[in-house]
N, C-alpha and C positions, 0 to 999 in steps of 0.2 A: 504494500500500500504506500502508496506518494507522500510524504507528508505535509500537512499544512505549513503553511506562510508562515501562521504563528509557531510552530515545530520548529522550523527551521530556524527561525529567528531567537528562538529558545538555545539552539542548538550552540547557534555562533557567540550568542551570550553568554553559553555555559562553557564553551572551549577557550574562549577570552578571559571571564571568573577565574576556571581553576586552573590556567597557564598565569596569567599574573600573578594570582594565589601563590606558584612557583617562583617568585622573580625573573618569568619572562617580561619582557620589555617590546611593546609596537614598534616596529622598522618600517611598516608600513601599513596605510589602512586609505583606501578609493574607495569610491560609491558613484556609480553612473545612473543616466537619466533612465535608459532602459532595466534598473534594476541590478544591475552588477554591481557586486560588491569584493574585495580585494585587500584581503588581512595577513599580515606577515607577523608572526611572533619571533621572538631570538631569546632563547635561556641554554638553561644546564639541564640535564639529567640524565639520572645513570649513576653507576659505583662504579671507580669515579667517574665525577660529573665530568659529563664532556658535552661541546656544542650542540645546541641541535635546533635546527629552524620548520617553523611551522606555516604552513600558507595553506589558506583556504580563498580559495575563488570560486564567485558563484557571477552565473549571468541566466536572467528571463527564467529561473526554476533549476540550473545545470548546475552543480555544485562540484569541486574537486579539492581533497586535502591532502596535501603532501608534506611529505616528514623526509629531511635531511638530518644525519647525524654525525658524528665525528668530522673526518675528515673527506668524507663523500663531497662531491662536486653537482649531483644533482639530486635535485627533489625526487621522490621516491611515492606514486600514491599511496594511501594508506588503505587499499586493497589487497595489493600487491604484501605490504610490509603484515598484517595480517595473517593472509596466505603463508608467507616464510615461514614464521611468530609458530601457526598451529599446523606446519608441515599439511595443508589442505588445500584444494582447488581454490581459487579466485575467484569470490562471490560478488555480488553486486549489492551489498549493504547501501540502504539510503545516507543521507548527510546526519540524520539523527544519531545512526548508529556506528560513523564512522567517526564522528566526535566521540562519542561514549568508548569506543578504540584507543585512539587516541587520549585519551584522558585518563584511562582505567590502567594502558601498558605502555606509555612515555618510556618509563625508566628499562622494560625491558627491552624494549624497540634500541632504547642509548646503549645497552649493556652487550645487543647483538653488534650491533656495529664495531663497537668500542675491540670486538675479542676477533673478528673478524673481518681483515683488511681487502677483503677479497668481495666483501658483502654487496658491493654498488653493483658492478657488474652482473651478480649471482640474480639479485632483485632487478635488473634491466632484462635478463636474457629471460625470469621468469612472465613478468611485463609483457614483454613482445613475444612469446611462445604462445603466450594466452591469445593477447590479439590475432596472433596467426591462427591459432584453432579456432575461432570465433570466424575468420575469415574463411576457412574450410582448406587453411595451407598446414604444411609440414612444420612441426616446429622444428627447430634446430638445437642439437646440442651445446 
């Protein structure tokens, strides 16, 4: 089920709450006419805390939340880092419950990365393997 406007808007107020809660800090925050909105977080977490940046973009109802962490160079959906997380297919969680993700396992999300230098690539080849099966191609090793 899609969630409501007010869902959503719940959502981003509650991933804002308890990332600041954290001493994340805004790096960035747009709002466009058509409804797009454009939030960047930047804190710690993890044992030990190590970087980790949060962005949620949403436009006309399309919501996406990506998580960078350590020393990773790209945002990483938080589909995708899930999927790693519970060794399990790549599901299509709404924005509700990809906050509630993101909120509930930060620290473990930091602690994967943080042990594993190898992780960005790992999380990009699982990313685009998906999109390729979704496309009806081969994935790639």
């Amino acid at each position: 089920m899609t969630p409501s406007a007010a869902e959503v808007a719940g959502a981003v107020a509650r991933l804002r709450f308890e990332l600041e809660r954290r001493d994340f800090a805004e790096a960035e925050e747009a709002e466009g006419g058509m409804g797009g909105h454009h939030l960047v977080l930047v804190g710690k977490a993890g044992t030990p805390p190590g970087s980790v940046t949060v962005d949620l973009s949403g436009d006309r109802g399309h919501y996406a939340l990506q998580i960078s962490a350590g020393s990773m160079t790209r945002l990483i959906d938080s589909r995708v880092w899930q999927a790693w997380l519970d060794a399990s297919p790549i599901s299509s969680p709404d924005i509700v419950s990809q906050v509630a993700f993101v909120v509930g396992r930060l620290d473990e999300l930091a602690d994967a990365a943080n042990a594993d230098e190898e992780i960005e690539g790992r999380l990009v080849r699982l990313g685009e393997n998906h999109m390729r099966r979704l496309l009806g191609m081969d994935a790639e090793d």
